[in-house]
Chimera marker file (.cmm) of the C-alpha trace (Angstrom):
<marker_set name="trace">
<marker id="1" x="-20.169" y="-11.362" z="-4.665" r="1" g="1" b="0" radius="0.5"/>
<marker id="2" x="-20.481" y="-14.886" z="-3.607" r="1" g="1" b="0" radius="0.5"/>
<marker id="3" x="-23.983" y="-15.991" z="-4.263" r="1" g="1" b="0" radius="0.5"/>
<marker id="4" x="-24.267" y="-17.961" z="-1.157" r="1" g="1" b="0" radius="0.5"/>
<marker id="5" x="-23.986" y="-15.471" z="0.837" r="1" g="1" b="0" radius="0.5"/>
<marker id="6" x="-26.341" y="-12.314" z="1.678" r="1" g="1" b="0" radius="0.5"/>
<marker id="7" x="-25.604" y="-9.120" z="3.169" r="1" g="1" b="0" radius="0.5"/>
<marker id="8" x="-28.402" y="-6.982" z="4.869" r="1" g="1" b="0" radius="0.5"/>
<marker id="9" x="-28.498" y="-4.129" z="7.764" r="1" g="1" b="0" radius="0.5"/>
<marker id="10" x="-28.566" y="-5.603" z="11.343" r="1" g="1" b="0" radius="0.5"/>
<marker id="11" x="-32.186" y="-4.921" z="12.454" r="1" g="1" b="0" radius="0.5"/>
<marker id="12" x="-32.696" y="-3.389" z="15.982" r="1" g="1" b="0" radius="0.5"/>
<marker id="13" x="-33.396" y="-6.895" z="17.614" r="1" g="1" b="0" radius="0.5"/>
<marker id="14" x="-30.400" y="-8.622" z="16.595" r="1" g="1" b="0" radius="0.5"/>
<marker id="15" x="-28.023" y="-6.949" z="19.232" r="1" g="1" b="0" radius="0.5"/>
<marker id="16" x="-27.851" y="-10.348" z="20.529" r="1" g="1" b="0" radius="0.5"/>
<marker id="17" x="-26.878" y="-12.022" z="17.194" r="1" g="1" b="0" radius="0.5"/>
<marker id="18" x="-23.909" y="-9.206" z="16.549" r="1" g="1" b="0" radius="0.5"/>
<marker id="19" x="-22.852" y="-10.169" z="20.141" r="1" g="1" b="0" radius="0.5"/>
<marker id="20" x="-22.844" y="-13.846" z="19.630" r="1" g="1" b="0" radius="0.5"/>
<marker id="21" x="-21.037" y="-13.685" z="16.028" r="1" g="1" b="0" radius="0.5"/>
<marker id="22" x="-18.132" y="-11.470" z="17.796" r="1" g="1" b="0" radius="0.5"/>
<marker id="23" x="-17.464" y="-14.026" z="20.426" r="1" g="1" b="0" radius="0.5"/>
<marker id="24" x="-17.265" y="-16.816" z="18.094" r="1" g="1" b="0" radius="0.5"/>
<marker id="25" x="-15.130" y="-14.889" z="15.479" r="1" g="1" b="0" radius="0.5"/>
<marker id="26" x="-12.681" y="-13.332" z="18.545" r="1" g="1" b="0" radius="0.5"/>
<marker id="27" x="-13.604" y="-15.715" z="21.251" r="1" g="1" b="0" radius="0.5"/>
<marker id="28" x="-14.149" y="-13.164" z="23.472" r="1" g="1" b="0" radius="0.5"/>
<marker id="29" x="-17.169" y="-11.215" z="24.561" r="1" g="1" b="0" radius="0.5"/>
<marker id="30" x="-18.115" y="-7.865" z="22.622" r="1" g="1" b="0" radius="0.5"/>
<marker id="31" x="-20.973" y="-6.081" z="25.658" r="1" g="1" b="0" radius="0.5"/>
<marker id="32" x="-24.115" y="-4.941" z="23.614" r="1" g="1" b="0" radius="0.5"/>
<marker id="33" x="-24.356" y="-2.171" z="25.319" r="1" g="1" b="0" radius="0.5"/>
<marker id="34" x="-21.041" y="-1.422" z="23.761" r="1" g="1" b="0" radius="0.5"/>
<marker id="35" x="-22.196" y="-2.404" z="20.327" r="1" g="1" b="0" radius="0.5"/>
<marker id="36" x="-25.491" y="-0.109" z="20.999" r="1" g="1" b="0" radius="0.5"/>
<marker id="37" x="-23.209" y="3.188" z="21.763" r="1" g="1" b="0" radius="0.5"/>
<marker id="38" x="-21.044" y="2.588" z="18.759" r="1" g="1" b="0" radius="0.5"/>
<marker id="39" x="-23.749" y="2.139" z="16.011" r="1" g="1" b="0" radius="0.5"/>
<marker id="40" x="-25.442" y="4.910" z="17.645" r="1" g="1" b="0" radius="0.5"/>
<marker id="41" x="-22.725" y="7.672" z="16.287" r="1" g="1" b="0" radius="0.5"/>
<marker id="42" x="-23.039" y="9.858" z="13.375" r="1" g="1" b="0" radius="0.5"/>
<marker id="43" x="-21.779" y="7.825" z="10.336" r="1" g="1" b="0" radius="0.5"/>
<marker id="44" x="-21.848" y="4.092" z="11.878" r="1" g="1" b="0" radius="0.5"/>
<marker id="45" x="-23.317" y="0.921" z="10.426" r="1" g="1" b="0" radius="0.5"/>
<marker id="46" x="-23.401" y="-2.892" z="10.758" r="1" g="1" b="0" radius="0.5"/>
<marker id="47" x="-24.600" y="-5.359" z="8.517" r="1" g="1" b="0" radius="0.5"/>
<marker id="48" x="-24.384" y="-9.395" z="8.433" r="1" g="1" b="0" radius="0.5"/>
<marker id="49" x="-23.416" y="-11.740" z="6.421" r="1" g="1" b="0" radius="0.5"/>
<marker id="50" x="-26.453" y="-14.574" z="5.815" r="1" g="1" b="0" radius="0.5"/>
<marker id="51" x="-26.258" y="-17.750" z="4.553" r="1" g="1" b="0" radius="0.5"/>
<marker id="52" x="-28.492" y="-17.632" z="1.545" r="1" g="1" b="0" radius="0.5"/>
<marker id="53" x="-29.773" y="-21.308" z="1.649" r="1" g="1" b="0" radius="0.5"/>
<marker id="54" x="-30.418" y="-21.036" z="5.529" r="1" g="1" b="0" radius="0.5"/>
<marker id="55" x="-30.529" y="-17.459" z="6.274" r="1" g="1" b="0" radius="0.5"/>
<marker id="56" x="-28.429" y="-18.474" z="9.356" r="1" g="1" b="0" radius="0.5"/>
<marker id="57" x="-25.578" y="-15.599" z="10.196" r="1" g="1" b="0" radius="0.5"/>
<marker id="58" x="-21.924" y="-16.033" z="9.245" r="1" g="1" b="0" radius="0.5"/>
<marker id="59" x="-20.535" y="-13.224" z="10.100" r="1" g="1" b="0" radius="0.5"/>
<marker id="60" x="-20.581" y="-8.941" z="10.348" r="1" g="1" b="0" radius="0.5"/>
<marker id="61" x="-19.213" y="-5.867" z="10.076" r="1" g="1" b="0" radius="0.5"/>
<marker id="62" x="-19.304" y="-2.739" z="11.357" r="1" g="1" b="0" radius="0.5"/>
<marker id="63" x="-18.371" y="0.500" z="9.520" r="1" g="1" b="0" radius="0.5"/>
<marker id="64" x="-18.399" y="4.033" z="9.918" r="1" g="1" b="0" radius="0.5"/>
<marker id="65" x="-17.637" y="7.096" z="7.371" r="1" g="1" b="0" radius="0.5"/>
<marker id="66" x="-16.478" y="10.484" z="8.431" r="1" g="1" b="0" radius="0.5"/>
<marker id="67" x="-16.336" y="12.752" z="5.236" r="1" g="1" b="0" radius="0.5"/>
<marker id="68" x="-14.492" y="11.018" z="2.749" r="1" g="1" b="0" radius="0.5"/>
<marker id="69" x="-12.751" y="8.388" z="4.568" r="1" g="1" b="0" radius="0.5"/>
<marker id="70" x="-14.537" y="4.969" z="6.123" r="1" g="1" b="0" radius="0.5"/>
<marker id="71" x="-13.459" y="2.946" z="8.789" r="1" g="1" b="0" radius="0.5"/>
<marker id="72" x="-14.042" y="-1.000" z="9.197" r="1" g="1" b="0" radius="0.5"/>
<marker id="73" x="-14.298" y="-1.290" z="12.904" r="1" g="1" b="0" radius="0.5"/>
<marker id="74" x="-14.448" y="-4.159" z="13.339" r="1" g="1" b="0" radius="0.5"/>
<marker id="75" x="-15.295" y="-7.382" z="10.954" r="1" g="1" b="0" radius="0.5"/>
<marker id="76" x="-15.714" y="-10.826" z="11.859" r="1" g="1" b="0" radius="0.5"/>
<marker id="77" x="-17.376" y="-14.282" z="10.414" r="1" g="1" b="0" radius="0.5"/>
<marker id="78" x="-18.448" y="-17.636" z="12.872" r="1" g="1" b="0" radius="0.5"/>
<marker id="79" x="-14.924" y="-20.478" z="12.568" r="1" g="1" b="0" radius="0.5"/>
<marker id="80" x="-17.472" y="-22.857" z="11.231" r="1" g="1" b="0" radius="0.5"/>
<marker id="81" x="-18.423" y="-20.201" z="7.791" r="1" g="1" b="0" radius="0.5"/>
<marker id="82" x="-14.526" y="-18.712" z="6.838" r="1" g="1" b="0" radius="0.5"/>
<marker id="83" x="-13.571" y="-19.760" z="3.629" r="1" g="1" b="0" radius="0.5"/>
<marker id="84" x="-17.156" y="-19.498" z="2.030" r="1" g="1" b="0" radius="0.5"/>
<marker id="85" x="-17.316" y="-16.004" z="1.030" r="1" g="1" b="0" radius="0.5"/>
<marker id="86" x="-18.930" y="-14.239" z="4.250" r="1" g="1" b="0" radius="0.5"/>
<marker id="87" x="-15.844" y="-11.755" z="5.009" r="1" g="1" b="0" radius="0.5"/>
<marker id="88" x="-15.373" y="-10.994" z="1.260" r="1" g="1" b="0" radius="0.5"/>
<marker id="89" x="-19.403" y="-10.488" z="0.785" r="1" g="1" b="0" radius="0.5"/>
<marker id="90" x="-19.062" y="-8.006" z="4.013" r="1" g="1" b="0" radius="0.5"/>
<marker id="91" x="-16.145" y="-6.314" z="2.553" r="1" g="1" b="0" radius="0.5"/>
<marker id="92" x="-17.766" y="-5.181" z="-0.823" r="1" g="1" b="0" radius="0.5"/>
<marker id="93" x="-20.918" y="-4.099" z="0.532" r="1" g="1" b="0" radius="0.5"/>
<marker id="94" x="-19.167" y="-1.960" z="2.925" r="1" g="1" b="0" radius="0.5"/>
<marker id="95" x="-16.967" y="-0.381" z="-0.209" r="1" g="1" b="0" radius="0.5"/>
<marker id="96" x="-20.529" y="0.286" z="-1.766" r="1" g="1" b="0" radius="0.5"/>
<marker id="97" x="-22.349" y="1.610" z="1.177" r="1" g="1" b="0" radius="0.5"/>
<marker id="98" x="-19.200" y="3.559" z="1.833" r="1" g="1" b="0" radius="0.5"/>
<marker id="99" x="-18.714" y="4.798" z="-1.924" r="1" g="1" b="0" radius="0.5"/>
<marker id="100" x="-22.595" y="5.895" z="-1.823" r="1" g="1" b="0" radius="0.5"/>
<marker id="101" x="-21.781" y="8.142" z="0.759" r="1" g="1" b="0" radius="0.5"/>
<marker id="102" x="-18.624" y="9.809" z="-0.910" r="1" g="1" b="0" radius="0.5"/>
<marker id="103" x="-16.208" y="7.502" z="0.961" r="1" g="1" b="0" radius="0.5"/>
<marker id="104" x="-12.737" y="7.306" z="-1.095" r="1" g="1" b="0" radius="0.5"/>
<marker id="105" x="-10.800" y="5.377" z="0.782" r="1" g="1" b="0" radius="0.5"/>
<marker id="106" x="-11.253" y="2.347" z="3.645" r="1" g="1" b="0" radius="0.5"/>
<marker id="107" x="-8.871" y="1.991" z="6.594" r="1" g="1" b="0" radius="0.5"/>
<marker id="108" x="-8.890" y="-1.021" z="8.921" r="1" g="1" b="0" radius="0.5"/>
<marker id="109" x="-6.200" y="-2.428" z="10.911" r="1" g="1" b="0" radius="0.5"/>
<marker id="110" x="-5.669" y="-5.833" z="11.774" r="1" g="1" b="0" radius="0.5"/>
<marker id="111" x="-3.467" y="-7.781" z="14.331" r="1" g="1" b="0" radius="0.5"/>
<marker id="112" x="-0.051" y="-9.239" z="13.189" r="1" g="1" b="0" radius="0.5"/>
<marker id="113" x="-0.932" y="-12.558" z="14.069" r="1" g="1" b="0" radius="0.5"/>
<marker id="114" x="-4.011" y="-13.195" z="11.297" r="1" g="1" b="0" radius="0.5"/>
<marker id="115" x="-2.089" y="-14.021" z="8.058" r="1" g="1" b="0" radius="0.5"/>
<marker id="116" x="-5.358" y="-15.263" z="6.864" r="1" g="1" b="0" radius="0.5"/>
<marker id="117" x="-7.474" y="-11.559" z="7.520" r="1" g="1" b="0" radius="0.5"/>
<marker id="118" x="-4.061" y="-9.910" z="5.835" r="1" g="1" b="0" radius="0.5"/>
<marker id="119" x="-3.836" y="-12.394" z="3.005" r="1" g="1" b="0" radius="0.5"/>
<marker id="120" x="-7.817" y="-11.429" z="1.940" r="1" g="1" b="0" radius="0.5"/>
<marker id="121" x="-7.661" y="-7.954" z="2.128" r="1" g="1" b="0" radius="0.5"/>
<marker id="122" x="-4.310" y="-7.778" z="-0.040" r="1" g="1" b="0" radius="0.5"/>
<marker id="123" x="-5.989" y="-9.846" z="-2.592" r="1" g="1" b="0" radius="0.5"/>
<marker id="124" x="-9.385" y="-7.108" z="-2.351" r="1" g="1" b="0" radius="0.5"/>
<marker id="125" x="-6.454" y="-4.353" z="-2.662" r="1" g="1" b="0" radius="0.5"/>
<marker id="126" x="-5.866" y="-3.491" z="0.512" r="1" g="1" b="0" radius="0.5"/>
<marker id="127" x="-2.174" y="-1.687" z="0.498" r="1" g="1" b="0" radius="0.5"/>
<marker id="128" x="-0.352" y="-1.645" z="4.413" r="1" g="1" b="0" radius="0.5"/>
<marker id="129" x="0.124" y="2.149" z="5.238" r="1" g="1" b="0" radius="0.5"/>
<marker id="130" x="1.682" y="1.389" z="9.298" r="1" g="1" b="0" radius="0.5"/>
<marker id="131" x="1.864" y="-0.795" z="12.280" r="1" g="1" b="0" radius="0.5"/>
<marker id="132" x="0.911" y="0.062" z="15.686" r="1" g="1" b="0" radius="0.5"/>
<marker id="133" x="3.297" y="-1.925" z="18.045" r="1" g="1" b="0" radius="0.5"/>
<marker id="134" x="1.515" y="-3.730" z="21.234" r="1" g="1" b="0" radius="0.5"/>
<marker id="135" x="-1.814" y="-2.334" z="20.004" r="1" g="1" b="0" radius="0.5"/>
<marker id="136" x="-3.766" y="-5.410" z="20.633" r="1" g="1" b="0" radius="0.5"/>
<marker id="137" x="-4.376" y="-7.686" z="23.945" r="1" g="1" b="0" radius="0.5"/>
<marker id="138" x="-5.435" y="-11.353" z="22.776" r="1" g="1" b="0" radius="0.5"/>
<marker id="139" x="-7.342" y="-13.372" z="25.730" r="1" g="1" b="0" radius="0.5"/>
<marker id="140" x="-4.680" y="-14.768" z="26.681" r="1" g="1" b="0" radius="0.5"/>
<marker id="141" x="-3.463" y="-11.823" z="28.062" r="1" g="1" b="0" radius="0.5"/>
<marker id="142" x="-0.356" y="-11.610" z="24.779" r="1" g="1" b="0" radius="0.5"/>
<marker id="143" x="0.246" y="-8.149" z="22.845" r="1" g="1" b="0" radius="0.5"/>
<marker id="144" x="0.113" y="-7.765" z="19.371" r="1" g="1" b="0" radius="0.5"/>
<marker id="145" x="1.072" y="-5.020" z="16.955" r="1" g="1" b="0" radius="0.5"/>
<marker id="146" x="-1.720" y="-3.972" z="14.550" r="1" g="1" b="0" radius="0.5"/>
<marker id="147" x="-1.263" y="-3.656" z="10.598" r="1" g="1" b="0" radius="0.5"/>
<marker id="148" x="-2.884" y="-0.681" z="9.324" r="1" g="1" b="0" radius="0.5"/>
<marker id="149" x="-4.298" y="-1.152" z="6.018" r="1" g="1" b="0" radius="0.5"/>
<marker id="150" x="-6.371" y="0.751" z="3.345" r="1" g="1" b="0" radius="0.5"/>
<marker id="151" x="-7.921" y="0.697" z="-0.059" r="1" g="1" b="0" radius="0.5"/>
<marker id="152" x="-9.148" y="3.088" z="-2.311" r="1" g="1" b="0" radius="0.5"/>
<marker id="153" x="-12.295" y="2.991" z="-3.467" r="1" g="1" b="0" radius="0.5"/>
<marker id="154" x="-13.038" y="6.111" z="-5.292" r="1" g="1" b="0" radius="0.5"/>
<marker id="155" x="-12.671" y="4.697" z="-8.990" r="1" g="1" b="0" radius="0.5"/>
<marker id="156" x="-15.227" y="1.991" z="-8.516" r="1" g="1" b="0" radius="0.5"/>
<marker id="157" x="-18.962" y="2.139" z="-9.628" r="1" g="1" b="0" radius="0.5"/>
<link id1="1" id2="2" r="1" g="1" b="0" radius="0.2"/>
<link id1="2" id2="3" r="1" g="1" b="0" radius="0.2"/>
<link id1="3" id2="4" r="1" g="1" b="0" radius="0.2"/>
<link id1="4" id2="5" r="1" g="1" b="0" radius="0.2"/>
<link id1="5" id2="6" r="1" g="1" b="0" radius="0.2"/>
<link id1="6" id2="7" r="1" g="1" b="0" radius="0.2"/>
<link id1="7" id2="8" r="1" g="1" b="0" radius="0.2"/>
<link id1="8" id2="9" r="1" g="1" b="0" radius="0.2"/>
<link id1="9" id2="10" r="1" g="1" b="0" radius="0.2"/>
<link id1="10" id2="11" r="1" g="1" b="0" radius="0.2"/>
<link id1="11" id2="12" r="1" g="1" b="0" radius="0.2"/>
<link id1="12" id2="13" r="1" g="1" b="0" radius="0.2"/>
<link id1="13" id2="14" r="1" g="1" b="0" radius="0.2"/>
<link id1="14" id2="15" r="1" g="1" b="0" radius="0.2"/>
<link id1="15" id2="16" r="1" g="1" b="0" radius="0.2"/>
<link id1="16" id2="17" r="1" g="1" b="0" radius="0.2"/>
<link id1="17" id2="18" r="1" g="1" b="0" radius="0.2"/>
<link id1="18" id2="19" r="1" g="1" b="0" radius="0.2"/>
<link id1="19" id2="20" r="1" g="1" b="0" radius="0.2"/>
<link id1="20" id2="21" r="1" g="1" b="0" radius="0.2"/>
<link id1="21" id2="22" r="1" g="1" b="0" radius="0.2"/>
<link id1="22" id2="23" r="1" g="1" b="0" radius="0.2"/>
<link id1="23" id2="24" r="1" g="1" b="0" radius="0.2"/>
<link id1="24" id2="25" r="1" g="1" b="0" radius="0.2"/>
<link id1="25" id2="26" r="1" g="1" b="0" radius="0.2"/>
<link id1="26" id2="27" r="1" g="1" b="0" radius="0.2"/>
<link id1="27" id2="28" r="1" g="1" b="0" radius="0.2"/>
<link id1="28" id2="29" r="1" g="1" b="0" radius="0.2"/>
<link id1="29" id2="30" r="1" g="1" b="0" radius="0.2"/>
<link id1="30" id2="31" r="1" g="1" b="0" radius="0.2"/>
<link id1="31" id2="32" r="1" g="1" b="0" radius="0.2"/>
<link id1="32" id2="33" r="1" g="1" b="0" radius="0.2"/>
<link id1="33" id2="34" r="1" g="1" b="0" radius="0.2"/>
<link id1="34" id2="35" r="1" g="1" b="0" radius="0.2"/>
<link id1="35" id2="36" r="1" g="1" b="0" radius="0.2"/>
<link id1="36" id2="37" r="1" g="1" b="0" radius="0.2"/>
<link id1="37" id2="38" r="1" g="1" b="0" radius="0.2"/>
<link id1="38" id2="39" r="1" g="1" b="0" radius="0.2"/>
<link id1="39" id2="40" r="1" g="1" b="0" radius="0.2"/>
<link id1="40" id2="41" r="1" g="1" b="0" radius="0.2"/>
<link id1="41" id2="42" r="1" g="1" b="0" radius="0.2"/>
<link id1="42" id2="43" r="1" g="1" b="0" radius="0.2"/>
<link id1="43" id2="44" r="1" g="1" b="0" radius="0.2"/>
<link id1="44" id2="45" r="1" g="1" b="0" radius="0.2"/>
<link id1="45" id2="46" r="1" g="1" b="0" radius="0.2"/>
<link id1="46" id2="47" r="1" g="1" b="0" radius="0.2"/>
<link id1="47" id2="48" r="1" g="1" b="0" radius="0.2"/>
<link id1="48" id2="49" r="1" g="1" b="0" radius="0.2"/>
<link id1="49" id2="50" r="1" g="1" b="0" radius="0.2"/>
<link id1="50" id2="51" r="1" g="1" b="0" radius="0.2"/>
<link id1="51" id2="52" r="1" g="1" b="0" radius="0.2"/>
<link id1="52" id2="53" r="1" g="1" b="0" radius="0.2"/>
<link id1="53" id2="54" r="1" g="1" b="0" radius="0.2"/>
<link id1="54" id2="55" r="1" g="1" b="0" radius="0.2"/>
<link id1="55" id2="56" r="1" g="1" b="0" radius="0.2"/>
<link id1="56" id2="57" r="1" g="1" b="0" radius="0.2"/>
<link id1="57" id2="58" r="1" g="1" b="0" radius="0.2"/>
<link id1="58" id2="59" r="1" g="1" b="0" radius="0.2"/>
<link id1="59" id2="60" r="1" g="1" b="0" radius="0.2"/>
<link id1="60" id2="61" r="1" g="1" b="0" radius="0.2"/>
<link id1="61" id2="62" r="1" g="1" b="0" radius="0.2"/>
<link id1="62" id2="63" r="1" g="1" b="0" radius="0.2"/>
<link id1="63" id2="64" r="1" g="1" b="0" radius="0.2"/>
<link id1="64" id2="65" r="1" g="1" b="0" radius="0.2"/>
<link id1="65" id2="66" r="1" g="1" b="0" radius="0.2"/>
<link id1="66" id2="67" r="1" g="1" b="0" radius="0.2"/>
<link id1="67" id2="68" r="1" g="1" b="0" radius="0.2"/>
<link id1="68" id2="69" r="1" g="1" b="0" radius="0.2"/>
<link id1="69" id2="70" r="1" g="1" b="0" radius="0.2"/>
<link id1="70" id2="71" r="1" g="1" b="0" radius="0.2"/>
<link id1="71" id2="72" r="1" g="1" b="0" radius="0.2"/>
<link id1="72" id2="73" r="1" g="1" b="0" radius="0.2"/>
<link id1="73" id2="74" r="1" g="1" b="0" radius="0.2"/>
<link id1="74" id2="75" r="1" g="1" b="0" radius="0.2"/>
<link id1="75" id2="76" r="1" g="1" b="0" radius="0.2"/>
<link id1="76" id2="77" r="1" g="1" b="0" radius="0.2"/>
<link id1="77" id2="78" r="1" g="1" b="0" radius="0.2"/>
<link id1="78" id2="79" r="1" g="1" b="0" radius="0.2"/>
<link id1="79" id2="80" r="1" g="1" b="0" radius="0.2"/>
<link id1="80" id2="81" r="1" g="1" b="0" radius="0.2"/>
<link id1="81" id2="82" r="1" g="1" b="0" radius="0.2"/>
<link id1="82" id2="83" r="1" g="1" b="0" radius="0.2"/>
<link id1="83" id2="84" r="1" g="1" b="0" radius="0.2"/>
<link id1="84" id2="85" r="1" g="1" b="0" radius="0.2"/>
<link id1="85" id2="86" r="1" g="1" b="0" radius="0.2"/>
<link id1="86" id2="87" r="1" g="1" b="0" radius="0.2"/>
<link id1="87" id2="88" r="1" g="1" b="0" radius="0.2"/>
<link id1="88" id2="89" r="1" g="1" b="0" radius="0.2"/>
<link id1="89" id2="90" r="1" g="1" b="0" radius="0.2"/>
<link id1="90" id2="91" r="1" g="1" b="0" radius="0.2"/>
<link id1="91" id2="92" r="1" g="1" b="0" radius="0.2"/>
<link id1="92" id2="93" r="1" g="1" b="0" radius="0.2"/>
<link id1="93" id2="94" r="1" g="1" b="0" radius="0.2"/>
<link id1="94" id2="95" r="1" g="1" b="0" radius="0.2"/>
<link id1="95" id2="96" r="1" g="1" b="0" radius="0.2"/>
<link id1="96" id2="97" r="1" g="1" b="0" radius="0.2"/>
<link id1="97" id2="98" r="1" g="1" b="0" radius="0.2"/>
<link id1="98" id2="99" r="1" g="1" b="0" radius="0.2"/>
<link id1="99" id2="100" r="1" g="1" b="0" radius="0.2"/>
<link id1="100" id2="101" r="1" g="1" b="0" radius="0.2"/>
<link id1="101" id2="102" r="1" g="1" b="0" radius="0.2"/>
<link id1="102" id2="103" r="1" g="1" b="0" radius="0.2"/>
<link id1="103" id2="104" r="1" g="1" b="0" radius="0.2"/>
<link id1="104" id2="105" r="1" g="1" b="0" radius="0.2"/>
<link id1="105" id2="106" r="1" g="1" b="0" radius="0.2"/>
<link id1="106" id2="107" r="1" g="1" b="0" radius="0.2"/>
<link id1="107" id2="108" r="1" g="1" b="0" radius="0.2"/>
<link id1="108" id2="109" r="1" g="1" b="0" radius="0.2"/>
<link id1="109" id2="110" r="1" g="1" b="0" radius="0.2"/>
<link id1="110" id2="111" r="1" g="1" b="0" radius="0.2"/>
<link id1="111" id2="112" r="1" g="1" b="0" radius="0.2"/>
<link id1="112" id2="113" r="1" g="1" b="0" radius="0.2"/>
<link id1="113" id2="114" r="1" g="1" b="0" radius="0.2"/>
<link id1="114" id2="115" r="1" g="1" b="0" radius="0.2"/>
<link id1="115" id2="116" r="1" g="1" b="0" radius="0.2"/>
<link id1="116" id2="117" r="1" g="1" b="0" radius="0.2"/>
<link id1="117" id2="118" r="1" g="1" b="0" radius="0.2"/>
<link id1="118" id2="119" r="1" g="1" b="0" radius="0.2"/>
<link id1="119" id2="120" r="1" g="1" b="0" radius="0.2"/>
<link id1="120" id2="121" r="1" g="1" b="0" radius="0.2"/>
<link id1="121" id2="122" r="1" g="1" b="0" radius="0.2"/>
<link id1="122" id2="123" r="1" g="1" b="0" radius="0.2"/>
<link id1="123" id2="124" r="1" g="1" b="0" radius="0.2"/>
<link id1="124" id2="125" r="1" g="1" b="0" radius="0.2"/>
<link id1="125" id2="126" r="1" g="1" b="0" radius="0.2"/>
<link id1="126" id2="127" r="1" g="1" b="0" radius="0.2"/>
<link id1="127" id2="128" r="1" g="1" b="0" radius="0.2"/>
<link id1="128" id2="129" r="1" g="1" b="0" radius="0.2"/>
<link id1="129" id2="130" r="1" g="1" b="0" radius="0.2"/>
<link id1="130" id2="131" r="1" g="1" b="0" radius="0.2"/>
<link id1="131" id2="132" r="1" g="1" b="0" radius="0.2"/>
<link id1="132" id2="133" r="1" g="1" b="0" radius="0.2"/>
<link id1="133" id2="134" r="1" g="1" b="0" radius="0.2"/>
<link id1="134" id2="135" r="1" g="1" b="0" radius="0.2"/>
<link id1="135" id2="136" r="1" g="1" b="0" radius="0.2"/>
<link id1="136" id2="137" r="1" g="1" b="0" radius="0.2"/>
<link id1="137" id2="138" r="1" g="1" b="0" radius="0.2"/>
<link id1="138" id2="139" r="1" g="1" b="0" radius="0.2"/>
<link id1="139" id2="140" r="1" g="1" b="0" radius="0.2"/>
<link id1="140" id2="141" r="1" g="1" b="0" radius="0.2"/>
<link id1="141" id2="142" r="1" g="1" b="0" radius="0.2"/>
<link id1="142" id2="143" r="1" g="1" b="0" radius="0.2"/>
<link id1="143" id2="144" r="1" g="1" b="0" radius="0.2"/>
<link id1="144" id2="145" r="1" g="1" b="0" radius="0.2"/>
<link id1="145" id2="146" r="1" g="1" b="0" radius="0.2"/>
<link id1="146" id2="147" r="1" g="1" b="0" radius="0.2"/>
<link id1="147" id2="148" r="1" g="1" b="0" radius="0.2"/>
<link id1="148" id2="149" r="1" g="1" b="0" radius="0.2"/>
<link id1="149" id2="150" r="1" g="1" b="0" radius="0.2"/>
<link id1="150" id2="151" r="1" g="1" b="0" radius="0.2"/>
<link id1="151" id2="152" r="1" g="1" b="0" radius="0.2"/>
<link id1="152" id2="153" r="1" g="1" b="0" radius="0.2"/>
<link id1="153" id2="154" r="1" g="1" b="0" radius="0.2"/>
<link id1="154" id2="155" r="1" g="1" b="0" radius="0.2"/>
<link id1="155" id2="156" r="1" g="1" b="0" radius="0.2"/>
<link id1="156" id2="157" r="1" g="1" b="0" radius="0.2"/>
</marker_set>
């Protein structure tokens, strides 16, 4: 894990902090109340990503497990922090929390158009299992197909 980067549970006053780190990362607003319902059901988490030397956010994710299987939901870092470790410091703290609840696999999906978001989780073994045509709406009102993706976890420590 990078050391420049710390990952903790979102505390129950930061609702506005999750909110303002998905806007930046999707420029588009995520409600809180929204947020609040999700992390609310059986299984769900979110956690940040911190900048150790200025405990400032970079970026979150949020999770969920449902027997043996977790789920990234949704996982996102500020423009100004990618490329300094945030989304893979997010990424292996959710395989551990997931792993410590007998999670053996992780599924995400993300859209087509983020060669970036594909390119990291390939290199954290992420393997493409589908594609969800016109899944996605971007702001500007465009459709984009979603890459399904998962890893298995249940070999690591």
């Amino acid at each position: 894990m990078n050391a420049g980067v710390l990952v903790r549970d979102i505390s129950a006053g930061e609702m506005p902090v999750l909110a303002y780190l998905y806007g930046d990362s999707f420029e588009e607003a995520y409600p809180e109340p929204v947020a609040a319902s999700l992390l609310r059901t059986p299984g769900a988490w979110c956690q940040l990503a911190i900048a150790a030397e200025t405990s400032l956010p970079m970026g979150f994710v949020i999770a969920r497990t449902i027997l043996d299987e977790a789920e990234i939901l949704t996982i996102g870092t500020l423009a100004q922090a990618r490329r300094q470790g945030a989304a893979t410091a997010l990424l292996e703290a959710t395989f551990t929390r997931a792993g410590s609840v007998g999670a053996r696999v992780v599924h995400l999906e993300v859209g087509e158009d983020n060669p970036a978001a594909i390119a990291l989780y390939r290199k954290l073994g992420f393997r493409r299992t589908g594609r969800r045509p016109d899944y996605y709406r971007r702001a500007d009102r465009r459709r984009i197909a979603a890459i399904l993706m998962s890893r298995d976890i249940s070999t690591e420590e």
